[in-house]
Structure formats: structure tokens, C-alpha cells
N, C-alpha and C positions, 0 to 999 in steps of 0.2 A: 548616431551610428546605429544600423541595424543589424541588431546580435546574430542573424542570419546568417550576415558577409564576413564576421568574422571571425581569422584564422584562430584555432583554438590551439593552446598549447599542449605540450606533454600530458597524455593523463595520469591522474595521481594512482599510487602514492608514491611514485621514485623521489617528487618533489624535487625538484632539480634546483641545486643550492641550498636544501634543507640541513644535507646529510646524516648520517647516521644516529647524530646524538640528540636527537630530538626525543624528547618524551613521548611514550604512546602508549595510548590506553587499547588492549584489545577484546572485542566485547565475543567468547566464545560460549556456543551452545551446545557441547558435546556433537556437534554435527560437522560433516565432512567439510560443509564449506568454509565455515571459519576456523576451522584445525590446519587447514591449506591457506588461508588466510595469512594465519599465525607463522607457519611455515616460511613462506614466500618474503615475510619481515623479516625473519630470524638471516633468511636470503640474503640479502639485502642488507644485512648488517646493522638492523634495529635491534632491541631488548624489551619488547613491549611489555606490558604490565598487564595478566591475565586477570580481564573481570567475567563472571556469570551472575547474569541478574534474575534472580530470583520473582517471578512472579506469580506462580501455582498458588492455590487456594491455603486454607490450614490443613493440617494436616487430620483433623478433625470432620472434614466435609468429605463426602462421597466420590468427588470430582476428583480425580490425582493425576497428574501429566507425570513423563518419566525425571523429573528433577533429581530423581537420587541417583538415577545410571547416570545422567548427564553430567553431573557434579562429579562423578568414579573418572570422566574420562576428561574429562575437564584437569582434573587433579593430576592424570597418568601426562597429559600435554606438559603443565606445567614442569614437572620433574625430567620428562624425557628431554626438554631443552633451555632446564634450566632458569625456570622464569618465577618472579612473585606471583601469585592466583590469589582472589579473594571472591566472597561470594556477597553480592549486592541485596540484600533483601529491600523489594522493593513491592511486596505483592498486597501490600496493604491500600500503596497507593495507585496500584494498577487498578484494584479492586471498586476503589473511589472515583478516578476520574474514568477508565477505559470501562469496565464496565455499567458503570453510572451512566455514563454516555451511551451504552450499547442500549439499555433496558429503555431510557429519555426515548429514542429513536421510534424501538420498536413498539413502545406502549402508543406512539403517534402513528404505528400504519407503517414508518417510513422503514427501508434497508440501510441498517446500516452495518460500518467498516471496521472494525476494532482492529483490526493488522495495523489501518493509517494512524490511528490513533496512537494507538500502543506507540510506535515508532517515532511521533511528533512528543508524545508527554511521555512518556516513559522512558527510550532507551536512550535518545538524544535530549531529553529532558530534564526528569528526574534524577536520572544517571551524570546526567551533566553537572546538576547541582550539587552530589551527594560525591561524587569523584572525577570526573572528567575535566572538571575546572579547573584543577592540577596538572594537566597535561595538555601538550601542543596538540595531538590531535587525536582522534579516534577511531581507530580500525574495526569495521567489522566484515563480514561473509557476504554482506548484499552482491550481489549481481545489476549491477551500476556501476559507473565512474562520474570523476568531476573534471571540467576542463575550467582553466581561467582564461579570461580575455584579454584584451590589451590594453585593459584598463585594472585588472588586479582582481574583478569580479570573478568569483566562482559559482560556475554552474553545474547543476545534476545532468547529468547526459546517460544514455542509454546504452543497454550493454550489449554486445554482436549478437547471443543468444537469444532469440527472440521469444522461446519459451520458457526461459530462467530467469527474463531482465524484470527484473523489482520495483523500475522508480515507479511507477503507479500505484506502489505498498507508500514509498516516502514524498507522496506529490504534496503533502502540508508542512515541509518541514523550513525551516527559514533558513535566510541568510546567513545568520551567525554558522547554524548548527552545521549547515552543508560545508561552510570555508576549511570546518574543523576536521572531516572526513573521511578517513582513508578506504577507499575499497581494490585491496589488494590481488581479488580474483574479478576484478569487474571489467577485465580485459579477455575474459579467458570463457569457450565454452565449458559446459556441465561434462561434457567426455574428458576436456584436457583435465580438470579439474581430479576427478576419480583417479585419471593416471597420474598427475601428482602424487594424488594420496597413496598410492600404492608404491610409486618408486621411492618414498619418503618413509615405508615401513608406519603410517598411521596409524594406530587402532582400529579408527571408525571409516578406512578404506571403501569397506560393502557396508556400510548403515547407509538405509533406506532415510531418503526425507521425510523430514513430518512433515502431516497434513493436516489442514483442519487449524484451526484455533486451538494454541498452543495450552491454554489455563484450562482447556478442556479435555483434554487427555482422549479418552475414547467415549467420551460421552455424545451424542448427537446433540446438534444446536437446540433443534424444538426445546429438548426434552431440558433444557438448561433452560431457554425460553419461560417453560410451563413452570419451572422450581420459581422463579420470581413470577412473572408476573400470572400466571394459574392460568384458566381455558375464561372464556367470553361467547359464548355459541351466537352462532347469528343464520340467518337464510344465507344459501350460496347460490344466485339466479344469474341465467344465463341474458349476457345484454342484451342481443337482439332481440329476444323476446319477452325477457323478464320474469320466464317460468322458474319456479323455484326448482333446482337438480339434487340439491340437498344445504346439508347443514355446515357450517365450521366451526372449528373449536375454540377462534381466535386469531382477528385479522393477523395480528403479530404473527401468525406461522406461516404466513406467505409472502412473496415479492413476486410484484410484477416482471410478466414472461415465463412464470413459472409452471411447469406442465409436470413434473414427477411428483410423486409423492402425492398426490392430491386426493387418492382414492372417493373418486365421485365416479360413479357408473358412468356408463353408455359412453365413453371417450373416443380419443383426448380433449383433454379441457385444458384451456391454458388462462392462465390467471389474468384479466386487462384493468381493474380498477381493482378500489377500496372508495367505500362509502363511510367514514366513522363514523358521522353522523347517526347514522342507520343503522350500523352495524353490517353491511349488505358485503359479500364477498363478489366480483363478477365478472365473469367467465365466460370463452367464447369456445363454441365448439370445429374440428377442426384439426389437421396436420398443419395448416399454415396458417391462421388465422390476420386478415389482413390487419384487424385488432391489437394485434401484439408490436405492430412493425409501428413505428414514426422519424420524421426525419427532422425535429425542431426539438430543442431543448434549452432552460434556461438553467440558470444557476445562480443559486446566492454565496453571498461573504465570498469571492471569489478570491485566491491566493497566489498573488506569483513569488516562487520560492526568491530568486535574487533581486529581481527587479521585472519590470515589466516593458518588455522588447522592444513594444511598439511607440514608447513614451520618447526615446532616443532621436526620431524621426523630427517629431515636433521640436522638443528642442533645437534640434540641428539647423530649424527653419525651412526643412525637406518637405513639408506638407500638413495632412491634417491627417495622419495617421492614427491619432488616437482622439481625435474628435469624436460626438459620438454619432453611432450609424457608420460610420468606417468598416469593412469585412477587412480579415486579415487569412490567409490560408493556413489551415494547420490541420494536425494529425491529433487525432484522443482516441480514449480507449476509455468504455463505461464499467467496464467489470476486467479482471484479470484473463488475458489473451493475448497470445502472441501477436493477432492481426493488429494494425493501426488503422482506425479507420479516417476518411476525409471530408472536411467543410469547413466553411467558413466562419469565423470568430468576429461580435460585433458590441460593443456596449450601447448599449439607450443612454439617453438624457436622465435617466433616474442610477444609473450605475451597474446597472444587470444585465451583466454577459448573457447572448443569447450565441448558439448553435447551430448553425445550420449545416446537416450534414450531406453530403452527397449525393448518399441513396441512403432508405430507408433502414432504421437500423432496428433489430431487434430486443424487446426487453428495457425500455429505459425505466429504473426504480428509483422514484424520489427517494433523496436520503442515500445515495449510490453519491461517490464522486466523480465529475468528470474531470479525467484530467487530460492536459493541454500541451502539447508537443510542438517542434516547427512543422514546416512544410515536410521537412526528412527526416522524422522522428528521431530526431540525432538529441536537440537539448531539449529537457522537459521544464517546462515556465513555470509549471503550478497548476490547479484544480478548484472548483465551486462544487460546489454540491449541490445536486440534480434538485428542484424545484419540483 
């Protein structure tokens, strides 16, 4: 059967036969949207059990994210409706795999994703192991829903909000963790959402969202960058002609397509390779650089969160759908944006999802992941990481 055709049910969390006495874990961050989250359960006629997981640095380091307002209003939620609160310390082990992983990436040249990360080993992860395994299922603020099919699978689907909608934060996260789920605002735009909080008498009503990587508080990436892995200077030369334009401090402080921040005379320059080998930064000059644009991209360890859509076909005896060299049509998105973009999806004989997109897309960074939608960006499959 191809998960395309079919009819999806209720989106969660009403859970339709669940009822109310289901255990629920719910993961708040002083922030409006899982405060409405919370709400909207309480609604509903759940009692969820408030978790905040702690992942900020020591307190020791220079680096501070707002974790103690967060935890004041976190604390004011649980009292005002009456619920358990506890606070998850988990920033040891964020520290270990999520940013372990971030520094691996970047010491290689590549861009990488610590949002996806964070949310596959950490919040649905570690969390899971340390509390959530206690409970039926798990609410958090995401702006996403899950629909299941008519066969019991549950899938991550996309939220109406196309500036708010997240799955491309959770395109690695699995089977298990997606079934267990609840996203109780992921029906709802980012306007309804505020007027909840305000006809609810909220606290955090007008709190602005954070931005940025959260273990960073107001620190700039580079400059978190440079505390680990320090500066690496190299030539910055331009491709076309290979003239040196100047220097850099360290490939790690750039990703391909990138044109701010660069400060190199005579512009703009926008970023199209890395040579590690060399050390060579290189740059093409230009408002559009045809450099920067490509329409082909691969991906490794590719992931589909529930199963894989096109596998259904073959079984069925429907064709050769997942043969390999078969295209399939679908929607991605290489970096966090509202647009979805369109092409075709195809495996080799060796197992490496290739992409072919439409039209030419701007900025593709190895170590970036793509991730993988239907034709109507309605359910999201999963993600590889850009090659």
C-alpha cells in the first residue's frame, strides 16, 4: 500500500480511545508553546507530569542560557494547575553526545545540526530512558502532529504553520519515539497559539521565542566554535581564478552559500567550496553567484522515521518501486524554511539516496540534512545527511 493514498486518522493527541487516564509525560521550557501545550491537556482532561530538562553548561563556564527564569516559570505552571514538576538534569550527557557531535562535524569542514540531534538523543532519548519509559506517552510544544495509518503505524506529519512547523528539527527520530508523541499545539497556528496564552491568563503570554542554540544562551556560534576547536588560518581564493582575496581563521567558521559575515574586501563573496586538504577557503564573487546554486544532491545513512513508503509497493506486487534507479516525487527542505522544495528521490545499487531537484537550489552544506516529505508535504519519511 502506498502511504500516500492513505486516509490518515485523527491527529493526535485527543487519541481517540485513549482517554484521559493515560499517563503523560510533559516536556516544558518556560516557553509559551509548551505552557499551551500543557494547557490544552489539562483541557482535555489529562494530568501530565511536568518535566524540564536541563541541558545548559556548568554553572562554572562562561556560557549561561536562561535555565533559572525558565525553571521560575516552569515551577509558577506546575502550581497554577496543580501538577508534579521535576527538573531532568541531562546537560552532561548533551554535552557528550550533542555537542561531541557538533565539534566531529565541524572539525571535518562539514555543517552541522545540533537541534536534530539534541531531539533524537537527548529529549526523546535520554529522557526516555531516565523518565519517559514510565509513561504512555510524551507531550511536548513541537509544532508538528502524528497521524496513524490503517495499519497502526504512526507517522510525523507537518504542521499548517509553515513558518513554525518543526519536523525538519525531528526528521531522525524513530519509530518507537514518534508512536509515543504528543503534540498538542501542532494543529494550531503561532497567532492562535499566543491567544490561548493570553485568554489562559499564562505567565509567559508575551515571552519572545529563543533563538539560536539553546546551551548557548547569547553567545555567537563562531565564538563557541573557537573556545574548542581554536583558529586554523588558511588562503581564502577566489575559484574562478584562484587569486588569493585573503585569509581565514578556520574552515569550521563557514558553510557553504554563505555570504554574511565574511568580511573579505571588494564583495560580496559567497562561500562555494572547502579544500581541508589544503586548508583553501573558496569563494565566488557576485550578488548571485551561479556557484552557489546546484540541483543534485546525495545523502548518507539515510533514515526513514516509520518505515519506508516506497517498500509497501513492492511487497504488494505493485511494481518496482523501490528497485534501485526508481525516482519517486517528493518535497525537502535543506535548512529550516517555510518553502518546500521539489524533485525526485532515487536509491543506486550501492544504497545512496540521490536527489534530484527541480530547479536549482541554493547553499547545499555537507553535514546539513535533507529531509524527505511526500509529494504534499503533508508526512515527513525521514532525512540523510548531505554528502
Amino acid at each position: 500500500m502506498n502511504i500516500s493514498e492513505v486516509k490518515v486518522t485523527t491527529p493526535l493527541p485527543t487519541r481517540e480511545g485513549q482517554g484521559g487516564g493515560s499517563a503523560i509525560a510533559c516536556l516544558v521550557s518556560g516557553g509559551v508553546d509548551s505552557a499551551v501545550s500543557l494547557h490544552l491537556l489539562k483541557e482535555q482532561g489529562y494530568n501530565p507530569h511536568l518535566f524540564y530538562i536541563k541541558i545548559g553548561p556548568d554553572k562554572d563556564t562562561e556560557w549561561n542560557c536562561t535555565s533559572e527564569e525558565d525553571v521560575e516559570i516552569c515551577t509558577w505552571l506546575a502550581r497554577k494547575y496543580g501538577l508534579k514538576f521535576d527538573v531532568i538534569d541531562l546537560h552532561r550527557q548533551y554535552w557528550d553526545q550533542v555537542v561531541g557531535y557538533t565539534m566531529d562535524k565541524a572539525r571535518l569542514g562539514l555543517t552541522p545540526n545540533p537541534d536534530v540531534m539534541c531531539n533524537k538523543l537527548i529529549k526523546f532519548g535520554c529522557f526516555e530512558q531516565e523518565a519517559g519509559k514510565d509513561f504512555d506517552f510524551t507531550a511536548t510544544g513541537h509544532y508538528a502532529q502524528t497521524y496513524k495509518d490503517e495499519q497502526g503505524r504512526v507517522w510525523l506529519a507537518t504542521s499548517p504553520d509553515p513558518v513554525k512547523d518543526q519536523t525538519d528539527f525531528l526528521c531522525q527520530i524513530d519509530s518507537l519515539q514518534v508512536s509515543k508523541l504528543m503534540f498538542p499545539i501542532g494543529h494550531l497556528w503561532k497567532h492562535e497559539v499566543r491567544e490561548i496564552a493570553e485568554r489562559a491568563n499564562l505567565l509567559n503570554a508575551s515571552r519572545k521565542d529563543s533563538q539560536g542554540i539553546c546551551f548557548l544562551g547569547n553567545i555567537d556560534f563562531r565564538d563557541y566554535i573557537k573556545a574548542h576547536l581554536g583558529e586554523n588560518p588558511g588562503d581564502v581564493r577566489e575559484i574562478e581564478t584562484g587569486h588569493k582575496i585573503g585569509e581565514h581563521k578556520g574552515l569550521w567558521f563557514y558553510t557553504i552559500g554563505q555570504r554574511k559575515g565574511l568580511g573579505f574586501g571588494g564583495g560580496p563573496w559567497f562561500v562555494v567550496k572547502k579544500n581541508l586538504k589544503r586548508n583553501i577557503l573558496f569563494v565566488s564573487h557576485g550578488y548571485d553567484p551561479e556557484r552557489v546554486y546546484k540541483d543534485h544532491l546525495e545523502m548518507t545513512d539515510f533514515h526513514f522515521i516509520t518505515a519506508n513508503p516506497w517498500a509497501d509497493v513492492q511487497e504488494a506486487g505493485q511494481g518496482s518501486a523501490q528497485a534501485p534507479g526508481a525516482s519517486h516525487p517528493v518535497t525537502f527542505k535543506i535548512r529550516h524554511t517555510p518553502e518546500f522544495l521539489t524533485g525526485q528521490l532515487r536509491c543506486d545499487d550501492e544504497g545512496t539516496w540521490h536527489l534530484k531537484a527541480d530547479a536549482k537550489i541554493h547553499g547545499v552544506a555537507p553535514g546539513q540534512f535533507c529531509v524527505i516529505y511526500d509529494a504534499d508535504h503533508h508526512l515527513c519519511y525521514g532525512s540523510g545527511e548531505i554528502v
